[in-house]
C-alpha positions in Angstrom: -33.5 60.3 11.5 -30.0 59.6 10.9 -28.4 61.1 13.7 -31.1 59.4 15.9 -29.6 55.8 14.6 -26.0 57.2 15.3 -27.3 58.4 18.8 -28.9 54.5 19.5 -25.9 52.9 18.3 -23.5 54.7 20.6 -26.3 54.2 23.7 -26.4 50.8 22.6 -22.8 50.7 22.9 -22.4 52.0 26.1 -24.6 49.9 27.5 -22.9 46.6 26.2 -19.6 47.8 27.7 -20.9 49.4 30.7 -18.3 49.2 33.7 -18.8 47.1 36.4 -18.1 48.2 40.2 -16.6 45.1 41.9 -13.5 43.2 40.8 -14.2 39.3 39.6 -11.6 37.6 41.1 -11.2 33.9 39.5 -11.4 31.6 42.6 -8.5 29.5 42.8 -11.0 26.2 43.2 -12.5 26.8 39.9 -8.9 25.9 38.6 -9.0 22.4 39.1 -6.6 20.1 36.9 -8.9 18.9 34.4 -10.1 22.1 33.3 -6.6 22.9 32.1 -5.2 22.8 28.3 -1.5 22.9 28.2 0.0 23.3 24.8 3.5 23.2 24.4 5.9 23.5 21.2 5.3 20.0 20.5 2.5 21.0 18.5 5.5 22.1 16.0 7.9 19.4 17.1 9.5 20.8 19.8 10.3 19.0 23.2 9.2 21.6 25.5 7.2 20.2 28.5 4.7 22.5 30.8 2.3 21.3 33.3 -0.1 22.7 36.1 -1.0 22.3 39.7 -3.6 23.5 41.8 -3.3 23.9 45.2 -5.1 25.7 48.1 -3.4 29.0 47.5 -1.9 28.9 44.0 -1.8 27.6 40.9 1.5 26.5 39.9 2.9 26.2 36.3 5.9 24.6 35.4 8.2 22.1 33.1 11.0 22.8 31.1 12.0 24.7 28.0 13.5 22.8 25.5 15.2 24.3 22.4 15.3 21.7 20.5 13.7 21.0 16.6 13.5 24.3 17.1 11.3 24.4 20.7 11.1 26.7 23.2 7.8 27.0 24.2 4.9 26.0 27.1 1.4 27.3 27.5 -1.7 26.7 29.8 -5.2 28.1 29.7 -8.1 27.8 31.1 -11.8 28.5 30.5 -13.3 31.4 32.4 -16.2 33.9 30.8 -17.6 36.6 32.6 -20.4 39.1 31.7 -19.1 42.5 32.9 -16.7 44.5 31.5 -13.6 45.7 33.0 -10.7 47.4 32.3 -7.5 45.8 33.6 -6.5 42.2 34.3 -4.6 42.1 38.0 -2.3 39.0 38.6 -0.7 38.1 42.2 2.5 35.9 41.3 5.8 34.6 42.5 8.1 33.5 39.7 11.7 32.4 38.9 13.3 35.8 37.3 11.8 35.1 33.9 9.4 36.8 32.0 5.6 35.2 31.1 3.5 35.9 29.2 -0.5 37.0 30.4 -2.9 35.8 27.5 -6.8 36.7 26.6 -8.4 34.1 24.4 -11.3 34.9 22.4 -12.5 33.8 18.7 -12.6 36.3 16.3 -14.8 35.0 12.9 -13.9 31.0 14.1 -10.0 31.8 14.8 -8.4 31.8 18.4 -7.1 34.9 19.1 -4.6 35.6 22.0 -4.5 38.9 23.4 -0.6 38.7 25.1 1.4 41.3 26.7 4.6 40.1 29.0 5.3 40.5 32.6 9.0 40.1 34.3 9.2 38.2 37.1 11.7 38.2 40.1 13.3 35.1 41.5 11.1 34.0 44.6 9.3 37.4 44.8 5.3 37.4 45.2 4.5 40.6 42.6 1.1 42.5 41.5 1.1 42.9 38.6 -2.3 44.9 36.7 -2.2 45.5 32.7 -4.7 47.9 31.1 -6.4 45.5 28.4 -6.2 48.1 25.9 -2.3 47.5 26.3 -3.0 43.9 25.3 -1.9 42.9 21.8 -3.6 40.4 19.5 -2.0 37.5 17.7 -2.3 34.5 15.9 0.5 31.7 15.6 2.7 33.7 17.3 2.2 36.9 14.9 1.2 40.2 16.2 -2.5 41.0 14.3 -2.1 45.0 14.0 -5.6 44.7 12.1 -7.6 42.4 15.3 -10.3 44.7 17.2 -9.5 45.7 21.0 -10.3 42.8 23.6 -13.1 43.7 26.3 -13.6 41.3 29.7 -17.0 40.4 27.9 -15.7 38.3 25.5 -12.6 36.5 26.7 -13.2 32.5 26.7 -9.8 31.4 28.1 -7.3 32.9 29.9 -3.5 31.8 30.1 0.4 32.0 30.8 3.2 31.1 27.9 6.9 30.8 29.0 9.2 31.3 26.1 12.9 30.8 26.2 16.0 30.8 23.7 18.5 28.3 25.9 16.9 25.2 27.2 15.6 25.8 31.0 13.5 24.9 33.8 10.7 27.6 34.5 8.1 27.5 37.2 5.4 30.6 37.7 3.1 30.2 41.0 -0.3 32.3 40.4 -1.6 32.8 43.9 -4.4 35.4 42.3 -5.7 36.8 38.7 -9.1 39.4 39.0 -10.4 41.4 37.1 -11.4 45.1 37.6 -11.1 48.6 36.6 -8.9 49.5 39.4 -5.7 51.1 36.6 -5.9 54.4 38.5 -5.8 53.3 42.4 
């Protein structure tokens, strides 16, 4: 009996993370600027100022770092859920020779978790970038959770870029895709 319950908990597992075939890719109309939450470091005093545009082809986020009261900070998300689960997060983007930040929002037991890991831009070069969400890290308030549970496609609410920067700056990222897929070997 017992190793019957073990066998319909892994099946049941399975199926709740079973991979899906096609890639999702986030249409670039859904982004729309209302459905935007920008958070910068004024949320701890800082003068740091992000914003976001939508256009046609890409979505552009940008402002300026400030370092002040201890700044340095800007962030925007927005919702996006999806049912299927995949393994890698692929981003299309052109930035200016900084490095960002890619970050998976979900709640874990009524907290807002973000799933982070950093990509490195090149002045005025359009990159693909594609991270393996097991390579994501959790944290909360800026600290790494060793402790938080892996993130699966399934259960992602927002998705996201942070800038962070130690000498006050301009930045400015231009996303002209983000999709998801399992497509880490091709």
């Amino acid at each position: 009996m017992r190793s019957q319950i073990i066998l319909l908990g892994l099946l049941c597992n399975m199926l709740g993370h079973a991979k899906a075939q096609t890639p999702q890719i986030i249409d670039l109309d859904y982004l729309n600027n209302q459905s935007w939450q920008v958070i910068n470091d004024g949320v701890m005093g800082g003068l740091s100022r992000g914003k976001v545009s939508v256009k046609s082809d890409n979505l552009h986020f940008f402002g300026q770092i400030s370092t002040a009261n201890n700044g340095g900070f800007s962030s925007a998300y927005f919702p996006y859920s999806m049912q299927s689960f995949y393994d890698a997060v692929r981003i299309k983007a052109k930035g200016d020779g900084k490095t960002y930040q890619i970050r998976l929002i979900k709640n874990i037991n009524g907290y807002r978790v973000a799933y982070k890991t950093s990509f490195a831009t090149q002045k005025d070069k359009v990159q693909t970038y594609t991270m393996k969400l097991s390579d994501f890290k959790a944290s909360f308030r800026g600290r790494i959770i060793t402790s938080a549970p892996p993130v699966y496609s399934n259960e992602i609410e927002q998705v996201g870029f942070l800038v962070t920067h130690k000498t006050n700056a301009d930045f400015s990222l231009n996303v002209y895709q983000v999709e998801f897929g399992d497509f880490i070997d091709e």
